[in-house]
C-alpha positions as a Python dict, from the first residue, in 0.01 Angstrom:
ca = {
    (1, 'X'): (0, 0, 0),
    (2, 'X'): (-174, 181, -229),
    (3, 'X'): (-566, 237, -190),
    (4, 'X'): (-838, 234, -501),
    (5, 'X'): (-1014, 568, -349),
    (6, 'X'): (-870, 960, -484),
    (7, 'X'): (-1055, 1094, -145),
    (8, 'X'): (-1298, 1016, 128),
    (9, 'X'): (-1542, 1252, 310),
    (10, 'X'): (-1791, 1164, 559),
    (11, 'X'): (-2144, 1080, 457),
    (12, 'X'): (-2387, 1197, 741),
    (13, 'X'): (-2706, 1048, 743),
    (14, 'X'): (-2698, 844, 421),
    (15, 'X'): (-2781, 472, 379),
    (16, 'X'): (-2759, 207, 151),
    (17, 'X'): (-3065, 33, 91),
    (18, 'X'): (-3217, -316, -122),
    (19, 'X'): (-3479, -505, -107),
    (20, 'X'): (-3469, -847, 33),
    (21, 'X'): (-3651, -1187, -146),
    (22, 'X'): (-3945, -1329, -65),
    (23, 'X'): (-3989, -1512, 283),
    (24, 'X'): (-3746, -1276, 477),
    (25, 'X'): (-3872, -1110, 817),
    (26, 'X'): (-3798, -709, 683),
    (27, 'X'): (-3894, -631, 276),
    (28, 'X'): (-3536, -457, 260),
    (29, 'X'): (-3212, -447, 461),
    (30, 'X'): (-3022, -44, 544),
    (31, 'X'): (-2672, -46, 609),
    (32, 'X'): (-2540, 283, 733),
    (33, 'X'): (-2282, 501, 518),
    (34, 'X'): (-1969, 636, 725),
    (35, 'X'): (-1826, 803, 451),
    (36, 'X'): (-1857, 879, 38),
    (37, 'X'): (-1542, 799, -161),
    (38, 'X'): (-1403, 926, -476),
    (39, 'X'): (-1229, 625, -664),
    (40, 'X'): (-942, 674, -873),
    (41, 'X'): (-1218, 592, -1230),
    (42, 'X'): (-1396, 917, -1097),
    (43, 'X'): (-1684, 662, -987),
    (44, 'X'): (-1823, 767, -626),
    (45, 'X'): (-1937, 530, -412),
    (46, 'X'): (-2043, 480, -16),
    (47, 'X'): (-1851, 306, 274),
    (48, 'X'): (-1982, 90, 523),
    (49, 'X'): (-1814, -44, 830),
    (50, 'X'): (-1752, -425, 921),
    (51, 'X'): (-1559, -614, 1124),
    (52, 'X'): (-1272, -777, 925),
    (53, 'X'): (-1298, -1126, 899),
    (54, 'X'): (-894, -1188, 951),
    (55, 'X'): (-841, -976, 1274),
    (56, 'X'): (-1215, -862, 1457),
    (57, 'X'): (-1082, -465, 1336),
    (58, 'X'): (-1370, -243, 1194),
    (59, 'X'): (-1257, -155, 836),
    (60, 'X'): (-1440, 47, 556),
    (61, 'X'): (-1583, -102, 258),
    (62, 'X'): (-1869, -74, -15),
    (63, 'X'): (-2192, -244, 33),
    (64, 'X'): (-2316, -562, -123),
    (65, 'X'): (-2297, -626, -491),
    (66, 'X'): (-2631, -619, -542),
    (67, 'X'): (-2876, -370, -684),
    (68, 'X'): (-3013, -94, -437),
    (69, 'X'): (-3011, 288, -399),
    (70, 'X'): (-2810, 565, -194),
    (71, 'X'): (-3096, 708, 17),
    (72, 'X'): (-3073, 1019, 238),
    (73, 'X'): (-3235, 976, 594),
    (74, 'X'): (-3499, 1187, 506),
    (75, 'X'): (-3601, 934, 206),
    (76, 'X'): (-3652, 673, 401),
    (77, 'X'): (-3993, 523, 534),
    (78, 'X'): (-4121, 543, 897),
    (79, 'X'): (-4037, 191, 913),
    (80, 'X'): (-3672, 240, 774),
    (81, 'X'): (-3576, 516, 1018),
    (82, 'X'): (-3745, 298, 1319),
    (83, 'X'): (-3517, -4, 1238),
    (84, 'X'): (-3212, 226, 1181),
    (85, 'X'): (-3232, 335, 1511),
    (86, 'X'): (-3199, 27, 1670),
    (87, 'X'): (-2907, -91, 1509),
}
């Protein structure tokens, strides 16, 4: 099995972030990055972890396909780093 990524390497205390639409509770949603990877097109891109579907397992994959930022911990607001903690 052959994998789309040329190397991964942890990403400490980065986050994916976008904003969410009108009417939702929070103005954007954070998912956590466990690692950075290198993909084979020389594009980098960040991992999250989820549960697979299929099996329960925790697997790595890239965030949503929808437009946000890579944001250090440090670049996030008060708010942000409040409602990362609790997850």
């Amino acid at each position: 099995m052959s994998t789309p990524y040329k190397q991964i390497i942890p990403a400490t205390d980065w986050y994916f972030r976008h904003d969410n639409g009108p009417g939702e509770k929070v103005g954007a949603t954070l998912y956590q990055l466990a690692a950075w990877a290198l993909k084979e097109d020389g594009e980098i891109v960040g991992l999250v972890t989820v549960h697979g579907i299929e099996n329960g397992h925790p697997k790595l994959v890239t965030p949503p396909p929808v437009a946000g930022d890579y944001l250090h911990k440090e670049q996030l607001t008060d708010e942000e780093k409040e409602w990362a903690k609790r997850r």
